[in-house]
KEVOSE-588548 format. One record per residue (C-alpha): residue number from 1; residue in one letter; x, y, z. Coordinates in steps of 0.25 Angstrom, whole numbers, always signed. Example, Ala and Ser with C-alpha at 12.3 -4.5 7.8 and 13.67 -1.06 7.14 Angstrom:
BEGIN
1/a/+49/-18/+31 $
2/s/+55/-4/+29 $
This chain:
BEGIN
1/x/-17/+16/+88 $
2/x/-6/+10/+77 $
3/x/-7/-4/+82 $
4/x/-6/-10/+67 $
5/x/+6/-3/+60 $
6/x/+11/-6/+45 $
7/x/+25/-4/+43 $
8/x/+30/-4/+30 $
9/x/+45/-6/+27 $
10/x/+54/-8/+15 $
11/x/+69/-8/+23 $
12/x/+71/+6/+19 $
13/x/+75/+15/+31 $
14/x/+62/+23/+29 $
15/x/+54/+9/+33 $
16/x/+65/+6/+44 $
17/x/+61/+19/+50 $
18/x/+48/+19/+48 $
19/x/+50/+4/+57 $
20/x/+55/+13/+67 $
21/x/+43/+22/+68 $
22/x/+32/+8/+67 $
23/x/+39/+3/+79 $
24/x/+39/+16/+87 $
25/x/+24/+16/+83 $
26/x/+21/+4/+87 $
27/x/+28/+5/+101 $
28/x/+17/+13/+106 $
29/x/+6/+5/+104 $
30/x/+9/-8/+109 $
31/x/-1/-17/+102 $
32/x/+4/-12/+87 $
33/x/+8/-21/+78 $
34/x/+17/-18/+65 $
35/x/+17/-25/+52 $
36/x/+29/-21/+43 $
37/x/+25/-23/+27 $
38/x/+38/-25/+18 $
39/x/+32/-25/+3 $
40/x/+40/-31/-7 $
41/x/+40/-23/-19 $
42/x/+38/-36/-30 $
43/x/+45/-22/-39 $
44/x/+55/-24/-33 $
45/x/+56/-38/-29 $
46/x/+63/-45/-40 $
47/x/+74/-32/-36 $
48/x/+74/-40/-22 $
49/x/+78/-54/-28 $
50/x/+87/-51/-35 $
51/x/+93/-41/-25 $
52/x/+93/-50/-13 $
53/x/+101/-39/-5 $
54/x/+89/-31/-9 $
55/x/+78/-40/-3 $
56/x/+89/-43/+8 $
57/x/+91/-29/+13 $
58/x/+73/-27/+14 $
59/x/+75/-40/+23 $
60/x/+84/-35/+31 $
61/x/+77/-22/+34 $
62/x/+62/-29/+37 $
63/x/+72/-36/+47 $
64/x/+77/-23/+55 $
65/x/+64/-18/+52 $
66/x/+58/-31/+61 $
67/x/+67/-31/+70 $
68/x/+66/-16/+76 $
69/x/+50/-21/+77 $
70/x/+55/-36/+84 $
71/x/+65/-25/+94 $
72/x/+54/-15/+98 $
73/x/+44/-26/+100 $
74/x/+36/-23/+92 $
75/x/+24/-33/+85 $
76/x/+27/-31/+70 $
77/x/+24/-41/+59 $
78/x/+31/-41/+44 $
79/x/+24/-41/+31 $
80/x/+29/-44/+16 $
81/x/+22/-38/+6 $
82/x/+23/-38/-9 $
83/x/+21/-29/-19 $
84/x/+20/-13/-22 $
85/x/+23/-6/-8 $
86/x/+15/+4/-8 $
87/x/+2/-3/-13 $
88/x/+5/-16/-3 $
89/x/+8/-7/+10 $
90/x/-5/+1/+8 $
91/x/-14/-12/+5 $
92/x/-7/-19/+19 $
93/x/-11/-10/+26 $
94/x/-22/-4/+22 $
95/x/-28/-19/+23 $
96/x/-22/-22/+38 $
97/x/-27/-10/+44 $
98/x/-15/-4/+50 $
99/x/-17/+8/+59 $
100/x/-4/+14/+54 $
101/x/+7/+12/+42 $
102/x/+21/+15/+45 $
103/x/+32/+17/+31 $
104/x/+43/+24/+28 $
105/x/+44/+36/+19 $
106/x/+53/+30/+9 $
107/x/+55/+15/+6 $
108/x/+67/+8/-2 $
109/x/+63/+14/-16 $
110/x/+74/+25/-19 $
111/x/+63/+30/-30 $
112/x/+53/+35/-19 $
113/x/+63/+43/-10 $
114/x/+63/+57/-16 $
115/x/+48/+57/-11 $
116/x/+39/+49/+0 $
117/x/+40/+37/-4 $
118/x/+30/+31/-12 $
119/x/+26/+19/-4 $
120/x/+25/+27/+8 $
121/x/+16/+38/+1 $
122/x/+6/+26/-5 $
123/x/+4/+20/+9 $
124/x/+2/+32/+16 $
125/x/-8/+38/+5 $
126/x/-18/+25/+5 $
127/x/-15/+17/+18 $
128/x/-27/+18/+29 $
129/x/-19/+21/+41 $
130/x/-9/+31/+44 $
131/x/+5/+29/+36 $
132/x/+17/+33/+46 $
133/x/+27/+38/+35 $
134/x/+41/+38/+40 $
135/x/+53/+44/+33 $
């Protein structure tokens, strides 16, 4: 059923728990594959280099996020994207026909907290698959 699973993720405990719920997904059906999209919000880019610890810290979390995949065995594959995060997760996976999207509810941006977070509100209103939201 969900052989071809999008996992977005930006380090925040939302997308590491939203991780959690891709690999328990992917566990039942033994030929799925995940791919996880890390978009880099050029925004906020410059922010990064100048931050190093910043663009450390997003490393370091893609890392943990691999290895759970690498301990549960399960077939996964990373991207890097740039640009808006929205926009960018919506056209990956509308144009690799994904049978389901998995995100968090919140992402890194302490703007978007108070509500659902914007980024997961874009991709789950024009993506062609079902969006598994996860808070």
């Amino acid at each position: 059923m969900y052989q071809k699973i999008l996992l977005a993720v930006d380090g925040s405990e939302h997308s590491k728990r939203a991780a959690e719920h891709a690999i328990q997904v992917a566990s039942f059906i033994p030929q799925s594959q995940v791919e996880i999209i890390s978009v880099i919000d050029l925004s906020k880019a410059k922010t990064e280099i100048l931050h190093g610890e910043l663009k450390q810290k997003r490393q370091q979390a893609l890392e943990e996020i691999k290895s759970c995949f690498e301990k549960k065995q399960i077939a996964h594959q990373l991207k890097i994207e740039r640009g808006d995060p929205g926009p960018t997760i919506v056209d990956y996976a509308n144009k690799n026909n994904f049978d389901l999207v998995v995100i968090g509810s919140r992402g890194l941006n302490s703007l978007q907290e108070m509500v659902l977070g914007s980024v997961s509100h874009k991709v789950a209103k024009r993506v062609h698959c079902p969006v598994m939201i996860i808070k």
